[in-house]
mmJSON file of the N, C-alpha and C atoms, coordinates in Angstrom:
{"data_MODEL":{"atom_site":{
"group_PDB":["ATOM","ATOM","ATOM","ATOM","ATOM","ATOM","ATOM","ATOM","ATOM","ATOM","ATOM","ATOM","ATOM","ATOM","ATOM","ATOM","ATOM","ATOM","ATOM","ATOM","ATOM","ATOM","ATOM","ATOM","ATOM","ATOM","ATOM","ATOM","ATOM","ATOM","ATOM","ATOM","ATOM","ATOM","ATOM","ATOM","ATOM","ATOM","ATOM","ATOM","ATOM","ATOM","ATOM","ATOM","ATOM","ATOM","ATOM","ATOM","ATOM","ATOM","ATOM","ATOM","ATOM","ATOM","ATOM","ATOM","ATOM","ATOM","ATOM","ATOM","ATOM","ATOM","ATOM","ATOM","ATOM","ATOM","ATOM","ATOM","ATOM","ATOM","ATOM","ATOM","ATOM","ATOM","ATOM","ATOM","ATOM","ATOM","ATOM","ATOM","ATOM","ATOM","ATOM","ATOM","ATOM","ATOM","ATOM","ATOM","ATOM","ATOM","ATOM","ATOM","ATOM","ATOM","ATOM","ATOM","ATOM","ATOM","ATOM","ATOM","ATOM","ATOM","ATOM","ATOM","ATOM","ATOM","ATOM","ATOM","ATOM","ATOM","ATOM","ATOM","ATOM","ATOM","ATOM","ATOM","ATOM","ATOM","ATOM","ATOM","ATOM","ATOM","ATOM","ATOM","ATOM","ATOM","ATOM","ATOM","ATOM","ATOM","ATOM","ATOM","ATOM","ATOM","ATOM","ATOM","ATOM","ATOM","ATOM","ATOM","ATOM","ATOM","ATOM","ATOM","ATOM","ATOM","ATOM","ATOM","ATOM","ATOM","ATOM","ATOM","ATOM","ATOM","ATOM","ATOM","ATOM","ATOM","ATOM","ATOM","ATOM","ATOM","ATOM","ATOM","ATOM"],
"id":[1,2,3,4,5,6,7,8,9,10,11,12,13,14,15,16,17,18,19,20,21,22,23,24,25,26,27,28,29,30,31,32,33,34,35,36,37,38,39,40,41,42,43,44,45,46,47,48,49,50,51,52,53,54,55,56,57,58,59,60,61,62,63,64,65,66,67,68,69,70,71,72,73,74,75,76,77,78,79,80,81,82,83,84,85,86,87,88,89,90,91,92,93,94,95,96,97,98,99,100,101,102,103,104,105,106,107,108,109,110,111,112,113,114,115,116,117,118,119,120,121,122,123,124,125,126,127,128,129,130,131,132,133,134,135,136,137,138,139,140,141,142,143,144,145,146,147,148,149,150,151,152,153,154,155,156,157,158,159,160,161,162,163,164,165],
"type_symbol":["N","C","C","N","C","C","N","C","C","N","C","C","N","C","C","N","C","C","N","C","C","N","C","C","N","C","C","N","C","C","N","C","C","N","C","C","N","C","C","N","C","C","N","C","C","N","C","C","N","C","C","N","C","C","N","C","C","N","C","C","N","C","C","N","C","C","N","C","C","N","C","C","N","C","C","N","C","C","N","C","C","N","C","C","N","C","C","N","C","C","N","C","C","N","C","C","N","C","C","N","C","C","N","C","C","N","C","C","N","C","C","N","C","C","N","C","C","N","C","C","N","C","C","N","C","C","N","C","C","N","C","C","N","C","C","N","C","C","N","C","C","N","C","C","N","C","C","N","C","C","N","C","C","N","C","C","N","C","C","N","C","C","N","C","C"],
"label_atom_id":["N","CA","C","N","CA","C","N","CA","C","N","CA","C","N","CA","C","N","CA","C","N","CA","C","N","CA","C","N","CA","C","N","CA","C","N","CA","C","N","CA","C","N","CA","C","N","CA","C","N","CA","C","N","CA","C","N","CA","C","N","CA","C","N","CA","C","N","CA","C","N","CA","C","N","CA","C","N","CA","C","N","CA","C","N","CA","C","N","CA","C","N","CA","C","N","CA","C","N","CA","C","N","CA","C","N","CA","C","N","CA","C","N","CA","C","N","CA","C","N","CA","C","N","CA","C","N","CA","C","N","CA","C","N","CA","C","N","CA","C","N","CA","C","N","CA","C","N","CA","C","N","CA","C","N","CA","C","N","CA","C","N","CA","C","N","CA","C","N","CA","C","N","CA","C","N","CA","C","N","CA","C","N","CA","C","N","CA","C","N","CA","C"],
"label_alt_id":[null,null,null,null,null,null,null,null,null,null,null,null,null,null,null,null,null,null,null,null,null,null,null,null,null,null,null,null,null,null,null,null,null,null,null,null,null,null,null,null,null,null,null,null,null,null,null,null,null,null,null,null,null,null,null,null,null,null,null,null,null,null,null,null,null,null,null,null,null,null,null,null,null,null,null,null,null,null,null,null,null,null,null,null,null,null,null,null,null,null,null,null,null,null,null,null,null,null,null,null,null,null,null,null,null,null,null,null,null,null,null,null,null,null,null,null,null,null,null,null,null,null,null,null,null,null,null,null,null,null,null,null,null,null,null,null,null,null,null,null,null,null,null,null,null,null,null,null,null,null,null,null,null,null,null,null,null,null,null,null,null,null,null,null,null],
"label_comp_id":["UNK","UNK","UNK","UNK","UNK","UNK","UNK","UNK","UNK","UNK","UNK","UNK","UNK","UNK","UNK","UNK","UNK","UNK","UNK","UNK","UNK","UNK","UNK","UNK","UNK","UNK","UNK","UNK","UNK","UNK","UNK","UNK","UNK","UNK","UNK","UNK","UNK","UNK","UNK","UNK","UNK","UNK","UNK","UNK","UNK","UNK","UNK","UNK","UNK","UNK","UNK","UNK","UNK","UNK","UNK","UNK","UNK","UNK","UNK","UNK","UNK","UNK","UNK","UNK","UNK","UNK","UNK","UNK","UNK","UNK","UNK","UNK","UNK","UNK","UNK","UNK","UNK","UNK","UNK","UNK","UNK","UNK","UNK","UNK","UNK","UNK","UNK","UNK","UNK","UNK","UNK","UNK","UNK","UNK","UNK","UNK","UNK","UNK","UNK","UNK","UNK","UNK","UNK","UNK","UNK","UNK","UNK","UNK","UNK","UNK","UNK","UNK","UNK","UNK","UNK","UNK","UNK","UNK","UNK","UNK","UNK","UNK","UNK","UNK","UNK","UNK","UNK","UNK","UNK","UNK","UNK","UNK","UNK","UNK","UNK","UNK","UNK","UNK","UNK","UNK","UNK","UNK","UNK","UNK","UNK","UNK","UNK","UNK","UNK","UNK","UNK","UNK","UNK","UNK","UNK","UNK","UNK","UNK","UNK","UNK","UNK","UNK","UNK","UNK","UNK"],
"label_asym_id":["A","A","A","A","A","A","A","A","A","A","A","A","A","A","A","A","A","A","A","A","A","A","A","A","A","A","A","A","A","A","A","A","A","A","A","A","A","A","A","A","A","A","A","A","A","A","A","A","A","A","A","A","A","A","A","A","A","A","A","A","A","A","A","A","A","A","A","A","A","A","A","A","A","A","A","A","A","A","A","A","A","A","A","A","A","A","A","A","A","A","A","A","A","A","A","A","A","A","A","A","A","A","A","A","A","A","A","A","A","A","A","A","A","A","A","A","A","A","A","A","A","A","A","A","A","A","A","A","A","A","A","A","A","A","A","A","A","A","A","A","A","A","A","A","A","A","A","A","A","A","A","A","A","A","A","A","A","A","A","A","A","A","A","A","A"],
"label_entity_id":["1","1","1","1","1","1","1","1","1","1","1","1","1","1","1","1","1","1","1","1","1","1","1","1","1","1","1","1","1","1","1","1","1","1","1","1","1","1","1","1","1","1","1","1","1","1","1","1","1","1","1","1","1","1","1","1","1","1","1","1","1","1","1","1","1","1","1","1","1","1","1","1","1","1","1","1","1","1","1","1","1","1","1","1","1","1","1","1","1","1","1","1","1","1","1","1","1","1","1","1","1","1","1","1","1","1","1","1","1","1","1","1","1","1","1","1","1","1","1","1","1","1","1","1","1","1","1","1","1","1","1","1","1","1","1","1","1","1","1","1","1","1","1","1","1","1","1","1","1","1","1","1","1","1","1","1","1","1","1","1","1","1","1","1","1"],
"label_seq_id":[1,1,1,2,2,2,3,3,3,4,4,4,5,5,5,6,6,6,7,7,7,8,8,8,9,9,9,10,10,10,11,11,11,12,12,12,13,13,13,14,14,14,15,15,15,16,16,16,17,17,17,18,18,18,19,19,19,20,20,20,21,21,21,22,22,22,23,23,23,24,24,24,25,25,25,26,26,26,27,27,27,28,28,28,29,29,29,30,30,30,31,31,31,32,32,32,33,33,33,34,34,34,35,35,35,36,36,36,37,37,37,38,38,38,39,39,39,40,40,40,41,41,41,42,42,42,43,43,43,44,44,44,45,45,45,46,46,46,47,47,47,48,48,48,49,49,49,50,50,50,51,51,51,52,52,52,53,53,53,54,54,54,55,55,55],
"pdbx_PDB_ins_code":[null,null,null,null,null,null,null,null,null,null,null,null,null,null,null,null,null,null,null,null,null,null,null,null,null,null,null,null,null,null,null,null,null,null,null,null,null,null,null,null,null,null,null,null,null,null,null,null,null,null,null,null,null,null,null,null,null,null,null,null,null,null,null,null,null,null,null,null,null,null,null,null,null,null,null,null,null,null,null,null,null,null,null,null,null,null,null,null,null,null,null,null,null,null,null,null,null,null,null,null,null,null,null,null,null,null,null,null,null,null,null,null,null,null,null,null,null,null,null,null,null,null,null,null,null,null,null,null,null,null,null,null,null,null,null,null,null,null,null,null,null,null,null,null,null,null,null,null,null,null,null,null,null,null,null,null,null,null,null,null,null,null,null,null,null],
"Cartn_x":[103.347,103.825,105.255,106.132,107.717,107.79,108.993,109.064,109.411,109.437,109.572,107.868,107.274,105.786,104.943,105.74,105.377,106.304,107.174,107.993,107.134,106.93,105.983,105.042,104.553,102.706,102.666,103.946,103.955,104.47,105.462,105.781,104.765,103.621,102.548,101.54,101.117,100.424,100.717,102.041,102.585,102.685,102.789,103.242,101.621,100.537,99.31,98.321,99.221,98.455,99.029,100.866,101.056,100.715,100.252,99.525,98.011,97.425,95.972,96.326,97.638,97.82,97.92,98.706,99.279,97.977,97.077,95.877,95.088,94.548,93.773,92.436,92.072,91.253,90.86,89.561,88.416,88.49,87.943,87.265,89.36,90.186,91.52,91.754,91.678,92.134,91.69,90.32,89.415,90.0,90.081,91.043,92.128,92.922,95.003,94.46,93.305,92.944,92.306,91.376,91.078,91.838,93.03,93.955,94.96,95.196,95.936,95.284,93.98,93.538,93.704,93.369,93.796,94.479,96.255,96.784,96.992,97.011,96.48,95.917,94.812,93.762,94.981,95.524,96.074,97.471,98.073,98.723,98.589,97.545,96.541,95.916,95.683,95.545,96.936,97.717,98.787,99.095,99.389,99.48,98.916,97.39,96.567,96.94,97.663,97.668,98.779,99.792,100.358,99.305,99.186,97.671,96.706,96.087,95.067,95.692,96.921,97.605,97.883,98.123,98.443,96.95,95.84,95.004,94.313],
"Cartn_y":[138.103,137.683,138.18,137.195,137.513,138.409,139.357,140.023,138.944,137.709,136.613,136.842,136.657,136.273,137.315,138.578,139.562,139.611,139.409,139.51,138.622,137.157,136.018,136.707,137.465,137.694,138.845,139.932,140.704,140.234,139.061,138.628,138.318,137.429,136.357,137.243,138.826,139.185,140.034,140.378,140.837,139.357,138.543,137.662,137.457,137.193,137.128,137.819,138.859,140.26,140.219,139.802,139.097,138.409,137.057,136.257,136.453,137.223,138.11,138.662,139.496,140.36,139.543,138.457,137.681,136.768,136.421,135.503,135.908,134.952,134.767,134.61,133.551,133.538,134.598,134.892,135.65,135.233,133.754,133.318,132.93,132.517,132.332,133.875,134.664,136.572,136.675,136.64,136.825,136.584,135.037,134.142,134.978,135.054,135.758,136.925,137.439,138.728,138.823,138.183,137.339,137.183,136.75,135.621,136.643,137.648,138.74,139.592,140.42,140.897,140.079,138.767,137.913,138.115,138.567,138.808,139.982,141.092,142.373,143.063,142.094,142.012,141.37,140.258,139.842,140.774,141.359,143.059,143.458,143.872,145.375,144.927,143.528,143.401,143.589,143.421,142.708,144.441,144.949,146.972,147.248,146.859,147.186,146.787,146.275,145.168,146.489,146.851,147.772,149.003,149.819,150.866,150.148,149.097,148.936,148.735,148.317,148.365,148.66,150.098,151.238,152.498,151.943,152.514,152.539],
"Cartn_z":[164.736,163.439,163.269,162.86,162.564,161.539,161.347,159.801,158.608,159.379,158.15,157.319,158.528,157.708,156.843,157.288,157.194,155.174,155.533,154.063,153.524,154.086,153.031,152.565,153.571,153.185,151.937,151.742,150.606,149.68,149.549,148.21,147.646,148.553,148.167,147.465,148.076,147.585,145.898,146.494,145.18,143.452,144.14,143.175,142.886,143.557,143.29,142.187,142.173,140.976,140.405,139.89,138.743,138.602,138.599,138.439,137.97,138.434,137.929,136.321,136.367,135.024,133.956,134.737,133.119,132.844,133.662,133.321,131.907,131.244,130.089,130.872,131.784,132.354,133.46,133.055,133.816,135.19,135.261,136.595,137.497,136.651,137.517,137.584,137.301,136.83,138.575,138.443,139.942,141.411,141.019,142.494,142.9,141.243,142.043,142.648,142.278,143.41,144.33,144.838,145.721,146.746,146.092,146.945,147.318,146.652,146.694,148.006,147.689,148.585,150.065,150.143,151.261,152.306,151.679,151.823,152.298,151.349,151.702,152.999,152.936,154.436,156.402,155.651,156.795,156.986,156.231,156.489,156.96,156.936,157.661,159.022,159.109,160.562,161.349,160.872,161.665,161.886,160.692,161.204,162.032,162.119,163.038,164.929,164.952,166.341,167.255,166.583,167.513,168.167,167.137,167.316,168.143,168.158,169.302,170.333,171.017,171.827,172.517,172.222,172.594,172.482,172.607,172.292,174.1],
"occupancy":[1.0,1.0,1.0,1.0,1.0,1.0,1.0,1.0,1.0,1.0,1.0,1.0,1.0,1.0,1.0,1.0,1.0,1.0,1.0,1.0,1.0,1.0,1.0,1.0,1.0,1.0,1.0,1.0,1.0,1.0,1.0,1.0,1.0,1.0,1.0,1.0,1.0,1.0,1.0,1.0,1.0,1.0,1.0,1.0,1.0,1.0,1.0,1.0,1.0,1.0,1.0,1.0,1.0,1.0,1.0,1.0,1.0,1.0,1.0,1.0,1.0,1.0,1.0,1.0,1.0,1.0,1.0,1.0,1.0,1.0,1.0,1.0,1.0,1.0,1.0,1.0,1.0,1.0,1.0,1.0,1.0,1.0,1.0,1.0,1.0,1.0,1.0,1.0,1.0,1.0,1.0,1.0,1.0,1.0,1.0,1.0,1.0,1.0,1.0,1.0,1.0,1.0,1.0,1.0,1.0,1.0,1.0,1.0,1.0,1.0,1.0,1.0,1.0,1.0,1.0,1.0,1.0,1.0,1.0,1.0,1.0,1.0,1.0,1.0,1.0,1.0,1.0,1.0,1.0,1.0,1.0,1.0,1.0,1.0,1.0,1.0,1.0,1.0,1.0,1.0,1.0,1.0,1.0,1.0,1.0,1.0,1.0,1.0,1.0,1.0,1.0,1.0,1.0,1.0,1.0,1.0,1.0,1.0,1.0,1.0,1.0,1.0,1.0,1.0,1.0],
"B_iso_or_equiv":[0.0,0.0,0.0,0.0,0.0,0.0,0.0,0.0,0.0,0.0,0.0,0.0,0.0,0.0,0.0,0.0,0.0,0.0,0.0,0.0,0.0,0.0,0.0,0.0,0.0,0.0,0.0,0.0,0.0,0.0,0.0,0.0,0.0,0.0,0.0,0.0,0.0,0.0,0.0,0.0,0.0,0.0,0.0,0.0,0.0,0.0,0.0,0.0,0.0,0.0,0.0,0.0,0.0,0.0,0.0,0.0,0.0,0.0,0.0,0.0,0.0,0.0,0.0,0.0,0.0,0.0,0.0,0.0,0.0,0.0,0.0,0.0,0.0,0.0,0.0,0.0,0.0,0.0,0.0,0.0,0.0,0.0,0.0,0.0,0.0,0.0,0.0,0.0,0.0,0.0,0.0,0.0,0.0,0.0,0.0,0.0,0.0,0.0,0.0,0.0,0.0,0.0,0.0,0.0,0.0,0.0,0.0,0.0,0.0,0.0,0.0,0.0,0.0,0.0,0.0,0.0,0.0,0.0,0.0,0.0,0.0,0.0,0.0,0.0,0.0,0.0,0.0,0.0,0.0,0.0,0.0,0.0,0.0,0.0,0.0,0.0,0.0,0.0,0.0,0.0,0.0,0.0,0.0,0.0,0.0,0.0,0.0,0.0,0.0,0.0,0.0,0.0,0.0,0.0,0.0,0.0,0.0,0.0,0.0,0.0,0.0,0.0,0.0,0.0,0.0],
"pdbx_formal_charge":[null,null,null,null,null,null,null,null,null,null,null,null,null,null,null,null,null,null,null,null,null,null,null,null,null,null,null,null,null,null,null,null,null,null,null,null,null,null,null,null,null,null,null,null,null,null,null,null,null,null,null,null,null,null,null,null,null,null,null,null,null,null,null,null,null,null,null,null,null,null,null,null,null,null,null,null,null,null,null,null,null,null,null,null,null,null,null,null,null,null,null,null,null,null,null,null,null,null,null,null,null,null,null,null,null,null,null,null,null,null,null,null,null,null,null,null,null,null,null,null,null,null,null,null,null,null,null,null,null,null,null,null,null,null,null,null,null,null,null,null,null,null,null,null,null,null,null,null,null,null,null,null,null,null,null,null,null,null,null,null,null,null,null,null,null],
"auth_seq_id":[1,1,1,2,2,2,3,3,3,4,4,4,5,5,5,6,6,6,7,7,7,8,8,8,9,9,9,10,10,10,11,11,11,12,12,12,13,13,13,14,14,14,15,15,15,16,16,16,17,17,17,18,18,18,19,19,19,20,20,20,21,21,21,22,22,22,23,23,23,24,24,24,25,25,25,26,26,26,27,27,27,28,28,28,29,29,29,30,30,30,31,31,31,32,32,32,33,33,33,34,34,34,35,35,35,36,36,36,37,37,37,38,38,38,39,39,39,40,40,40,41,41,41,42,42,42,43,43,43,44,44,44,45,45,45,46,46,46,47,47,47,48,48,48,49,49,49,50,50,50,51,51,51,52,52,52,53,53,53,54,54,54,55,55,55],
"auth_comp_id":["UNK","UNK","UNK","UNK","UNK","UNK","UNK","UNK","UNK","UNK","UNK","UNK","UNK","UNK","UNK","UNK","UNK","UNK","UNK","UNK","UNK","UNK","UNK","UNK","UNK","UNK","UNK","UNK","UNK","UNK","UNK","UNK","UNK","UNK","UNK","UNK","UNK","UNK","UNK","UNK","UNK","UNK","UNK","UNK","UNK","UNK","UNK","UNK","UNK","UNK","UNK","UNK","UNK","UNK","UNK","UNK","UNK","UNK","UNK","UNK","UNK","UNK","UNK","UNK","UNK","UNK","UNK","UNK","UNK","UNK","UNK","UNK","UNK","UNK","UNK","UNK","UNK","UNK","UNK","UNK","UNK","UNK","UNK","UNK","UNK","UNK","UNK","UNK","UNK","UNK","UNK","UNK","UNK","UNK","UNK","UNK","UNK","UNK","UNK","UNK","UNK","UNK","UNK","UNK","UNK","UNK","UNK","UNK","UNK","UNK","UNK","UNK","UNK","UNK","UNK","UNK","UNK","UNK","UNK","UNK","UNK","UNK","UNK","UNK","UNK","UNK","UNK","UNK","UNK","UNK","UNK","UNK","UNK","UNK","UNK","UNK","UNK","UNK","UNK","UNK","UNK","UNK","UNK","UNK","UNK","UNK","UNK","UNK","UNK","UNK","UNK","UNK","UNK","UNK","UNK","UNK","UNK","UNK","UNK","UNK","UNK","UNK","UNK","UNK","UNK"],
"auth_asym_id":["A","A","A","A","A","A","A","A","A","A","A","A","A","A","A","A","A","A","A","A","A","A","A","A","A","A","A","A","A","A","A","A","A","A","A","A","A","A","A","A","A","A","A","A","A","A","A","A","A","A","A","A","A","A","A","A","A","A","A","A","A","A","A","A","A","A","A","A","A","A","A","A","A","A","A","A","A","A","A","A","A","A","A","A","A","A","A","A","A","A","A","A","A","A","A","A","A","A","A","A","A","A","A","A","A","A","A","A","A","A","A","A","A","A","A","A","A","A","A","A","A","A","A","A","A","A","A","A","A","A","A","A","A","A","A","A","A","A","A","A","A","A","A","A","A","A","A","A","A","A","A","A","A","A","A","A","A","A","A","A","A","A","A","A","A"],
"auth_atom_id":["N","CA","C","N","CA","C","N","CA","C","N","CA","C","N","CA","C","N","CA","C","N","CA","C","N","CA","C","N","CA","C","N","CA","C","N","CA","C","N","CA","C","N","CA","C","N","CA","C","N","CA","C","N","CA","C","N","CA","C","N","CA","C","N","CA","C","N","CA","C","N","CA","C","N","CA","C","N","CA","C","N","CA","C","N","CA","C","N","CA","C","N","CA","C","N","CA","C","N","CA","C","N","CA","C","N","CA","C","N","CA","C","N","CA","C","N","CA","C","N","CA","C","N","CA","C","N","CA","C","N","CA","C","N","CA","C","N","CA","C","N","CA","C","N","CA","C","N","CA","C","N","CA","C","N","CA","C","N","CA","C","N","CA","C","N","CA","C","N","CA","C","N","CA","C","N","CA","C","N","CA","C","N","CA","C","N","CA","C","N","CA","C"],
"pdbx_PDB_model_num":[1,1,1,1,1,1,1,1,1,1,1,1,1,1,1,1,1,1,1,1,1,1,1,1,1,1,1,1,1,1,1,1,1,1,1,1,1,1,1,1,1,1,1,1,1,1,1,1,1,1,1,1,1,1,1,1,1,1,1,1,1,1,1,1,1,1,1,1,1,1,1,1,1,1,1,1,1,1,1,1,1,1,1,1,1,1,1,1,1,1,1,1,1,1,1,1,1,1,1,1,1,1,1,1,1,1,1,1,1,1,1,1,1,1,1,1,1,1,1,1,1,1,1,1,1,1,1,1,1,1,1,1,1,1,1,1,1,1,1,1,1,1,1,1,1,1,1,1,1,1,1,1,1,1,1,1,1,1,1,1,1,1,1,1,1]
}}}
């Protein structure tokens, strides 16, 4: 993964939980975090990939 995708993938998650805060809705509140964590998750693999590597 490029540090492009890597910048995409934290704006996306960051912009995602704004999106959660400013919600009225419950069930849309859920998704931006959801969709956030998503994100979050595909981070942490990608951290993960040097460390097994080298493991």
């Amino acid at each position: 993964m490029s540090i492009r995708d890597v910048e995409y993938y934290r704006r996306r998650e960051r912009q995602e939980r704004e999106n959660a805060e400013r919600s009225d809705d419950s069930t849309a509140r859920r998704i931006h975090l959801e969709m956030a964590n998503r994100y979050s998750a595909m981070l942490r693999d990608v951290s993960m990939i040097p460390t097994m590597a080298q493991s």
